[in-house]
LUMTIZA-544380 format. One line per field, with one value per atom (N, C-alpha, C): residue number from 1; residue in three letters; z, x, y; atom name. Coordinates in steps of 0.1 Angstrom, whole numbers. Layout:
N
rovex: NUM:... .
gupa: ALA:... .
up: Z:... .
east: X:... .
north: Y:... .
migu: CA:... .
***
This chain:
181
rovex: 1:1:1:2:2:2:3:3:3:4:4:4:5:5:5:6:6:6:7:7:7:8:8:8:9:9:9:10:10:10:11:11:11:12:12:12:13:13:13:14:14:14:15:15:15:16:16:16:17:17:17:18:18:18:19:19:19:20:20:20:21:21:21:22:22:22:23:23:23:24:24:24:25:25:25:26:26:26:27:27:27:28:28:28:29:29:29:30:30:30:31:31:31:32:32:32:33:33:33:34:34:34:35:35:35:36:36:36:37:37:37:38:38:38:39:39:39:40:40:40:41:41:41:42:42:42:43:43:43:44:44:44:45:45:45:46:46:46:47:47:47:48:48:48:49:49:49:50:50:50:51:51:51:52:52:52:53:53:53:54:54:54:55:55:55:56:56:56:57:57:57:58:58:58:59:59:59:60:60:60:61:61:61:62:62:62:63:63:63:64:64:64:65:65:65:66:66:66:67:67:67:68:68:68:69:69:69:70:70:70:71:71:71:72:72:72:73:73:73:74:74:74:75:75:75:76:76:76:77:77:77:78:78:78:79:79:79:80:80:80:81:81:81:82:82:82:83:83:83:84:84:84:85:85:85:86:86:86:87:87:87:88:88:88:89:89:89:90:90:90:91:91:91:92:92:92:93:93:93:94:94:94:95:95:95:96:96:96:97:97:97:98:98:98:99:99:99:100:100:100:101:101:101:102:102:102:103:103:103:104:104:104:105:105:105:106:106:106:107:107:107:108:108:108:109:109:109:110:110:110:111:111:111:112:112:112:113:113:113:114:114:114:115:115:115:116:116:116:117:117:117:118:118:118:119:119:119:120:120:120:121:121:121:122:122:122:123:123:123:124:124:124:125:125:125:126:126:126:127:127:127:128:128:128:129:129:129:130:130:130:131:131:131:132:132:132:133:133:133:134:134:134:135:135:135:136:136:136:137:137:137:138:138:138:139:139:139:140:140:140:141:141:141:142:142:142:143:143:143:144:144:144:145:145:145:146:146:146:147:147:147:148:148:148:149:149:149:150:150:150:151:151:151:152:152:152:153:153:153:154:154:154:155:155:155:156:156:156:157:157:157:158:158:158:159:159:159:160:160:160:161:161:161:162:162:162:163:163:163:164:164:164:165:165:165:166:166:166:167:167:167:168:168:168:169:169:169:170:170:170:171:171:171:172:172:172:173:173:173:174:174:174:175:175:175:176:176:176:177:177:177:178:178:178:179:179:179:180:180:180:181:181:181 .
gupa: UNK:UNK:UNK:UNK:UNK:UNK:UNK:UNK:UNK:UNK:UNK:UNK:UNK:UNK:UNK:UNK:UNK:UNK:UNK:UNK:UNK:UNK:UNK:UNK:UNK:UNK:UNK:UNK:UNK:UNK:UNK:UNK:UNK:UNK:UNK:UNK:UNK:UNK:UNK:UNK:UNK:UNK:UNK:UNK:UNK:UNK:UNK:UNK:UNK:UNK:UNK:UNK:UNK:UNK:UNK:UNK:UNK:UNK:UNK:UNK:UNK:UNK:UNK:UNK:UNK:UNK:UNK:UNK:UNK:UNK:UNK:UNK:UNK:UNK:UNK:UNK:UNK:UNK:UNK:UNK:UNK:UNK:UNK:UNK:UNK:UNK:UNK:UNK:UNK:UNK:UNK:UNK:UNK:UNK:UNK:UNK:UNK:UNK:UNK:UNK:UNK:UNK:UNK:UNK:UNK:UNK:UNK:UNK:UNK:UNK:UNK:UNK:UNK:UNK:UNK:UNK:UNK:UNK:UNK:UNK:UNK:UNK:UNK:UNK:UNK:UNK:UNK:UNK:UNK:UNK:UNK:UNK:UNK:UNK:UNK:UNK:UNK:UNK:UNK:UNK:UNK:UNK:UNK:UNK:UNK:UNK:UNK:UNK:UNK:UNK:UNK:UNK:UNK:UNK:UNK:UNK:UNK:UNK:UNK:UNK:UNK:UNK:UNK:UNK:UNK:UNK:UNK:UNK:UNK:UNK:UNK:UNK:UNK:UNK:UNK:UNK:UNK:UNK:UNK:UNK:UNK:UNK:UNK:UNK:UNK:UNK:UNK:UNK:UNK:UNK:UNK:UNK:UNK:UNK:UNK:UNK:UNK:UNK:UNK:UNK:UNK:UNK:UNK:UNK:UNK:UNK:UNK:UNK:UNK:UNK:UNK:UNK:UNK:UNK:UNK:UNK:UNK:UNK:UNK:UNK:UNK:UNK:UNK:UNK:UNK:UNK:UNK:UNK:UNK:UNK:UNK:UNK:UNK:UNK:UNK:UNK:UNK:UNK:UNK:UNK:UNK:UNK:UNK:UNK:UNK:UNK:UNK:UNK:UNK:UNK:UNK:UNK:UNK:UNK:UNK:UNK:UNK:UNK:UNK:UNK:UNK:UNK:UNK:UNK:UNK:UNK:UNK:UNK:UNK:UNK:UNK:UNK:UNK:UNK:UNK:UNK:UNK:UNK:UNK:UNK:UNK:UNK:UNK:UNK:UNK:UNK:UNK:UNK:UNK:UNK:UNK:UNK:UNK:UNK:UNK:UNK:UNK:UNK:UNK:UNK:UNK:UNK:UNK:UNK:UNK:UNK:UNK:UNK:UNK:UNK:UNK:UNK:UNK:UNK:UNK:UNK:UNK:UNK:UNK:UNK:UNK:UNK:UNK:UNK:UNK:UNK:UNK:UNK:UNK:UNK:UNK:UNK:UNK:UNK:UNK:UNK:UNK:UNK:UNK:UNK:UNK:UNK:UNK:UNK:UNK:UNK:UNK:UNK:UNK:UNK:UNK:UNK:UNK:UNK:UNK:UNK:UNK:UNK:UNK:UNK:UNK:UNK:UNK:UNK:UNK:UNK:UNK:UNK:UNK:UNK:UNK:UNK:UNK:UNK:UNK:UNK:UNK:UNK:UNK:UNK:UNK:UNK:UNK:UNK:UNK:UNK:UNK:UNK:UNK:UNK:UNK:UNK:UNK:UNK:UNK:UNK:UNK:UNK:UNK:UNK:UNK:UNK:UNK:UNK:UNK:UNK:UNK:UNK:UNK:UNK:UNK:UNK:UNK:UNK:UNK:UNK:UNK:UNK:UNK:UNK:UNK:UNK:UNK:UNK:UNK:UNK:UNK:UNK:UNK:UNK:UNK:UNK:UNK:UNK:UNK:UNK:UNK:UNK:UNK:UNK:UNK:UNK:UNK:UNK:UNK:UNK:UNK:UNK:UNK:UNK:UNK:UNK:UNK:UNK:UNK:UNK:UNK:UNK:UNK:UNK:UNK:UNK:UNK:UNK:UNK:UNK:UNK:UNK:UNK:UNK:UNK:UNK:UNK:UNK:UNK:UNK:UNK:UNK:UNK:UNK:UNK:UNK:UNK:UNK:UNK:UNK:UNK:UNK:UNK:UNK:UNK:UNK:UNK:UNK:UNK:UNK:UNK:UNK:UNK:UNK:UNK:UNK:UNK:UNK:UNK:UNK:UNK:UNK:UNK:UNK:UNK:UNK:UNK:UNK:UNK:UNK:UNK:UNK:UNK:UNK:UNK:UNK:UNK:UNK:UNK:UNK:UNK:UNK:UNK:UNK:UNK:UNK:UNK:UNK:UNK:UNK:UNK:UNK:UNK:UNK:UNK:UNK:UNK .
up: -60:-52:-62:-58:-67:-64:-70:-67:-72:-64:-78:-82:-94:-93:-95:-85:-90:-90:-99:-101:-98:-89:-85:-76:-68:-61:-70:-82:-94:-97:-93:-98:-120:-118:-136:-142:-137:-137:-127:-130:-121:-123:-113:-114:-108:-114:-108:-105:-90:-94:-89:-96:-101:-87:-78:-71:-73:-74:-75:-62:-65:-51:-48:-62:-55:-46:-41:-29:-21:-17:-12:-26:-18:-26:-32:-47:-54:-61:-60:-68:-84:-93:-106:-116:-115:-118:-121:-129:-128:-141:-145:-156:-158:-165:-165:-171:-168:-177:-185:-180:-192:-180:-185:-184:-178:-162:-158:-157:-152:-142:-128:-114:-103:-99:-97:-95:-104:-115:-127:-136:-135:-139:-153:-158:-173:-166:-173:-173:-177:-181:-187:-176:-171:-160:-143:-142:-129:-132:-143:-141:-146:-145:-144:-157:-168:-179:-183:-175:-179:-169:-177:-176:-163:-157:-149:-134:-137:-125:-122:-112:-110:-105:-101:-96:-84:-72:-61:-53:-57:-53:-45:-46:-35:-30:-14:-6:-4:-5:-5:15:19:29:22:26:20:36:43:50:45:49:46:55:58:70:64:50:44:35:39:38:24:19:5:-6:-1:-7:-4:4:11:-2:-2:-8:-21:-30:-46:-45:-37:-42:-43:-30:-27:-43:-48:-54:-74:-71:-82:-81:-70:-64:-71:-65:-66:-78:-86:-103:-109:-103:-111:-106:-98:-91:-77:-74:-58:-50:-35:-24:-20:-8:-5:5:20:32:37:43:44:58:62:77:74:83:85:96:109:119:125:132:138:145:153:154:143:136:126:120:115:116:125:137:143:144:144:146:130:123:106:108:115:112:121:134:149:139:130:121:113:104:97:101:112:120:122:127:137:121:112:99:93:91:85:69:71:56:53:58:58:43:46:33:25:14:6:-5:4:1:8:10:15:12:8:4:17:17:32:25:35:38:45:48:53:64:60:66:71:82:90:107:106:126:133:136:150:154:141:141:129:124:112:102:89:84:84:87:91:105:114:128:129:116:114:106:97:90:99:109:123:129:129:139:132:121:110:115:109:105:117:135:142:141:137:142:129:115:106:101:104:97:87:77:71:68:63:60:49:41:27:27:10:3:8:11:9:0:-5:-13:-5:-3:-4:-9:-7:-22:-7:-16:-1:-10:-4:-10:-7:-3:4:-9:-12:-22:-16:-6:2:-3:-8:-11:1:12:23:31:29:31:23:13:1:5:7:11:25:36:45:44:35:30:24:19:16:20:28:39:50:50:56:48:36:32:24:21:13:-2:-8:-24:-35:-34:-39:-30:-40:-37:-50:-43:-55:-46:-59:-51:-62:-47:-49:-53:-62:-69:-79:-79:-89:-97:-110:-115:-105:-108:-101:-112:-130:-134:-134:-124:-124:-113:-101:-87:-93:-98:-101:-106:-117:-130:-117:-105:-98:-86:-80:-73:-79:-94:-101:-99:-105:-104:-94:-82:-67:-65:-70:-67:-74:-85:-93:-93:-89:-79:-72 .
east: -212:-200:-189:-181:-173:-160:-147:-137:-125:-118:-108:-97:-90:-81:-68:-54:-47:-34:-32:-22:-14:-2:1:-5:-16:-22:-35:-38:-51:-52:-70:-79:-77:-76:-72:-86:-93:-105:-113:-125:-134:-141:-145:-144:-157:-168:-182:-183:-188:-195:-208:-213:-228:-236:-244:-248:-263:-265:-282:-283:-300:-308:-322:-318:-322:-332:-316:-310:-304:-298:-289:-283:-268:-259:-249:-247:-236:-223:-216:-201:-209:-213:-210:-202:-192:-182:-172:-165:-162:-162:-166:-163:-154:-142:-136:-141:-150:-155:-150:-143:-136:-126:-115:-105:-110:-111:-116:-108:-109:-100:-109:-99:-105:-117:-122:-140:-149:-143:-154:-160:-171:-177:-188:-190:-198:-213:-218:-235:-240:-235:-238:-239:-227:-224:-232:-233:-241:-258:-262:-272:-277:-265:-269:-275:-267:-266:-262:-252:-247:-252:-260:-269:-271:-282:-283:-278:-261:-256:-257:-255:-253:-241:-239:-231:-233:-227:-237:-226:-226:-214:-221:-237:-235:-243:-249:-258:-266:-279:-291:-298:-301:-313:-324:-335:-350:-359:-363:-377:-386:-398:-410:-419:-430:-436:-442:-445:-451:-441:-443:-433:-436:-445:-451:-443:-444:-432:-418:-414:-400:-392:-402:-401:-400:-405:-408:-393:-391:-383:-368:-369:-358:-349:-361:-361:-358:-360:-362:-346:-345:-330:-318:-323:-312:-309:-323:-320:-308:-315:-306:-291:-287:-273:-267:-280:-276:-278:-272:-270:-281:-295:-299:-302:-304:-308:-323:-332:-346:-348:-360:-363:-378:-382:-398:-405:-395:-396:-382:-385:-374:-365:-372:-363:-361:-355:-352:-338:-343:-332:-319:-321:-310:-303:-313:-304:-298:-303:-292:-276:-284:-271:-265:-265:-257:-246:-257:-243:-236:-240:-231:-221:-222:-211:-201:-208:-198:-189:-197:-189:-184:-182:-177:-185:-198:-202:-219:-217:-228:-235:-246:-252:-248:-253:-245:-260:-274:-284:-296:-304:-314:-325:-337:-352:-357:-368:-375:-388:-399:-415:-418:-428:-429:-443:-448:-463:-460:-446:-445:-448:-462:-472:-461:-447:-446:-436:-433:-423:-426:-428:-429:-417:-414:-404:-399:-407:-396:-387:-397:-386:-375:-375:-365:-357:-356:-350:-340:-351:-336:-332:-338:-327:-315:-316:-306:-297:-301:-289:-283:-284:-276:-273:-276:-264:-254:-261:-250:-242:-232:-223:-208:-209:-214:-226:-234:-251:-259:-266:-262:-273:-277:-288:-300:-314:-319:-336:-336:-350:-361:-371:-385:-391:-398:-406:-424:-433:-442:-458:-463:-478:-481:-478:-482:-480:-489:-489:-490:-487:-495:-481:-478:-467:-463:-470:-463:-451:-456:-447:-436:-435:-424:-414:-424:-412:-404:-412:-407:-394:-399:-385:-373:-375:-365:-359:-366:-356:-352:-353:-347:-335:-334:-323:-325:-336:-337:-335:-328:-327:-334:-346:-356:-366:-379:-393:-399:-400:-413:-424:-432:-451:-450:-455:-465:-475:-477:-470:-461:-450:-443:-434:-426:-422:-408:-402:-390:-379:-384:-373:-371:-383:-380:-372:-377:-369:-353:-352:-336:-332:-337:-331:-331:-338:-340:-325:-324:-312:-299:-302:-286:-287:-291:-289:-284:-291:-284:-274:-271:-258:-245:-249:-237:-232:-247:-237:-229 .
north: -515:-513:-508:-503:-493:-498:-495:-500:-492:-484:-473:-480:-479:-482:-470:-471:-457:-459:-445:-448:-435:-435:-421:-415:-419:-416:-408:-411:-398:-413:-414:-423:-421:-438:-437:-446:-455:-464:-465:-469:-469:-488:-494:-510:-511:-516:-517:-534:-538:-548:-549:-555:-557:-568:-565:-572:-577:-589:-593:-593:-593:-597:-609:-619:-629:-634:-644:-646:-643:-629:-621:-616:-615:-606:-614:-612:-621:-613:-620:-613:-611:-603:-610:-606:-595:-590:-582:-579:-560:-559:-546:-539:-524:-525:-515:-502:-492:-483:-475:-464:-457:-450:-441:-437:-423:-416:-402:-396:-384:-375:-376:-379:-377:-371:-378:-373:-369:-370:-367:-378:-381:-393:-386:-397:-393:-393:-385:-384:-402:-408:-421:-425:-430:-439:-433:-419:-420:-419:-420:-422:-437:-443:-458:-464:-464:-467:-477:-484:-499:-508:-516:-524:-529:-519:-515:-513:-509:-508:-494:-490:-477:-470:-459:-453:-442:-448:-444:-431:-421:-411:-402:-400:-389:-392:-393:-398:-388:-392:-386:-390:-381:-380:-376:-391:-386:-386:-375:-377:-375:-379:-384:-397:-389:-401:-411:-411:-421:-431:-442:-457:-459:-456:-462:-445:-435:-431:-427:-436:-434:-442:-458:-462:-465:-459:-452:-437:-433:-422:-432:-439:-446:-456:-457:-467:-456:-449:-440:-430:-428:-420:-430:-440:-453:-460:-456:-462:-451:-438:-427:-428:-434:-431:-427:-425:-418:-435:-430:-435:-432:-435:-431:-436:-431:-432:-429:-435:-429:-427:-420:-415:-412:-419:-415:-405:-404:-393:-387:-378:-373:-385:-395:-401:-405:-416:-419:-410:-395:-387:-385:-383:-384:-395:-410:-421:-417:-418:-418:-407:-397:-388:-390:-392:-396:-410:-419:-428:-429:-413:-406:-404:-397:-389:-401:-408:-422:-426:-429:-438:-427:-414:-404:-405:-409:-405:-399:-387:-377:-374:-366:-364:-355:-351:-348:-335:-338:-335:-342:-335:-342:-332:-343:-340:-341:-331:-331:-329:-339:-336:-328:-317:-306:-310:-319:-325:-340:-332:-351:-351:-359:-356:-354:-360:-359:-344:-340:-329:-324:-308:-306:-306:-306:-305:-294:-284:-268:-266:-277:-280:-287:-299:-309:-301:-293:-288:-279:-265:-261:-268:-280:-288:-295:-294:-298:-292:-279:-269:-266:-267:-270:-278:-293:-304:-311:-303:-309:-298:-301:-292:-297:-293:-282:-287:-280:-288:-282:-296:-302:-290:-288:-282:-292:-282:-292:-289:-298:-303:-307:-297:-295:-303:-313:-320:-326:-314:-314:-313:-318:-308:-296:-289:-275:-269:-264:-255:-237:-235:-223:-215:-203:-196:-188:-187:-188:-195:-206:-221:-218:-217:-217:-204:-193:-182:-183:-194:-197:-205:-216:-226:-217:-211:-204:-193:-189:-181:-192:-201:-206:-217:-211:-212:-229:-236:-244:-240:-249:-250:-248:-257:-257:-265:-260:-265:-273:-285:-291:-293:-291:-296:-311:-323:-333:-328:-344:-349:-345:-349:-349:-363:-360:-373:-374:-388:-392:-385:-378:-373:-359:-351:-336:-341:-349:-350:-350:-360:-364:-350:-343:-336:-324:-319:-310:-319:-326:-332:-328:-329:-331:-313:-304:-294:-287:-289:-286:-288:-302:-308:-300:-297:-292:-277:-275:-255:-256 .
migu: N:CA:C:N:CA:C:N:CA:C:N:CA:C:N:CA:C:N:CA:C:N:CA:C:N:CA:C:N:CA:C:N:CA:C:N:CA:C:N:CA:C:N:CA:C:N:CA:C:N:CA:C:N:CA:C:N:CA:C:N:CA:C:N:CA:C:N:CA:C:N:CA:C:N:CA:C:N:CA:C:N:CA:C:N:CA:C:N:CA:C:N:CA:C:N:CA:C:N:CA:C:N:CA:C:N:CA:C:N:CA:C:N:CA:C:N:CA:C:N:CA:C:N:CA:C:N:CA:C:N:CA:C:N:CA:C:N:CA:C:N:CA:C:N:CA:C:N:CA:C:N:CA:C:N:CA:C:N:CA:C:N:CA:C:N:CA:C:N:CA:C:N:CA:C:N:CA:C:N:CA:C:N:CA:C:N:CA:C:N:CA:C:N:CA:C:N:CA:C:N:CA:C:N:CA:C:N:CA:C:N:CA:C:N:CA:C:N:CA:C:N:CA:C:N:CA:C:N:CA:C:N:CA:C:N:CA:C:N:CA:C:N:CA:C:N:CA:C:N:CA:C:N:CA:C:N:CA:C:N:CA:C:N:CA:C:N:CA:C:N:CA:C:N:CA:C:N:CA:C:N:CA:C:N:CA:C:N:CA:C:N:CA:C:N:CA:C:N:CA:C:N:CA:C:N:CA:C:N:CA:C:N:CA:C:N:CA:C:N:CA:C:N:CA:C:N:CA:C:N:CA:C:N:CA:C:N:CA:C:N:CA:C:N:CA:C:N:CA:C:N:CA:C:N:CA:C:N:CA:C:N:CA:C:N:CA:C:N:CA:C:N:CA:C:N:CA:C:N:CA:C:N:CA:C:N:CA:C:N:CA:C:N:CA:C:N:CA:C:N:CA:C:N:CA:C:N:CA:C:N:CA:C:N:CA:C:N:CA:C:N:CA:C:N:CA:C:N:CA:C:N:CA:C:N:CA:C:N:CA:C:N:CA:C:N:CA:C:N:CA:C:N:CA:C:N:CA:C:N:CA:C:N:CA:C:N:CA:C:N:CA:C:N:CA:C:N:CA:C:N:CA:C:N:CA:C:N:CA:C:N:CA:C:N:CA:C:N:CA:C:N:CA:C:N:CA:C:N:CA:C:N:CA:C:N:CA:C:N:CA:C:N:CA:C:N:CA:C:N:CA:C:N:CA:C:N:CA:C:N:CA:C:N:CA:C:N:CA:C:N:CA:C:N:CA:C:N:CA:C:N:CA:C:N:CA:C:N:CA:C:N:CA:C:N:CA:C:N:CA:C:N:CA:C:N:CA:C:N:CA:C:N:CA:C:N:CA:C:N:CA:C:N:CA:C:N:CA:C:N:CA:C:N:CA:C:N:CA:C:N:CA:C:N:CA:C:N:CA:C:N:CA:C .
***
């Protein structure tokens, strides 16, 4: 959880507290990190360097039909610093983004599976790009190795492409990149 503190209205600290999981969720305290300029955070601190808190600034959409790696990425996104939201089918996606909309806090990037039964990820992907707007980069991360597919994704205007398997530090080191164009 994050906490600003300001002054003048220009964030002058940033105030983390640290929640276990136990037994639920506990207060255990704040730490004052260092002194930023508004919105600029250190490479240290968002990839979750102080002992092991993170810093959760930009929200990740992961689809993917399989639970066992919604799970693993979720968990690997979330060490690095990101927010992350998961979806295993189309429904799933709409209910997420229908509660983006409502809470005002949309994604910011989203990884897509390309091989999901009930809808493919090239159909979830146009149906994206009607209903979010503006609407985020998005990450490929698929087995298809077919360079058809890839020329496909990218005319349709995806970011990048990784082929499964891949590590959780190309994914991250491939997220931050996106992010920073």
């Amino acid at each position: 959880m994050v906490f600003r503190e300001k002054n003048n209205g220009e964030i002058i600290y940033v105030y983390m507290v640290k929640l276990t999981r136990n037994s639920g969720c506990y207060f255990y305290g704040t730490l004052k990190l260092e002194k930023i300029e508004p919105g600029v955070f250190s490479d240290e601190f968002n990839t979750g360097q102080f002992g092991g808190v993170t810093m959760m600034k930009y929200h990740i959409l992961v689809i993917d039909d399989n639970k066992k790696t919604l799970d693993v990425l979720k968990m690997a996104l979330e060490r690095a610093g990101f927010r992350v939201t998961t979806a295993e089918s189309w429904g799933d996606v709409e209910d997420k983004v229908k509660i983006g909309y409502r809470v005002k806090d949309l994604f910011d990037l989203i990884v897509l599976d390309l091989m999901i039964p009930e809808r493919s990820g090239f159909e979830i992907l146009k149906s994206l790009q009607v209903i979010l707007v503006p609407m985020p980069p998005v990450i490929v991360l698929s087995a298809i190795t077919d360079v058809k597919k890839k020329v496909k994704a990218r005319d349709l205007g995806v970011a990048k492409y990784l082929t499964k398997p891949t590590t959780p530090d190309r994914l991250v080191k491939t997220i931050r990149d996106v992010i920073i164009k």
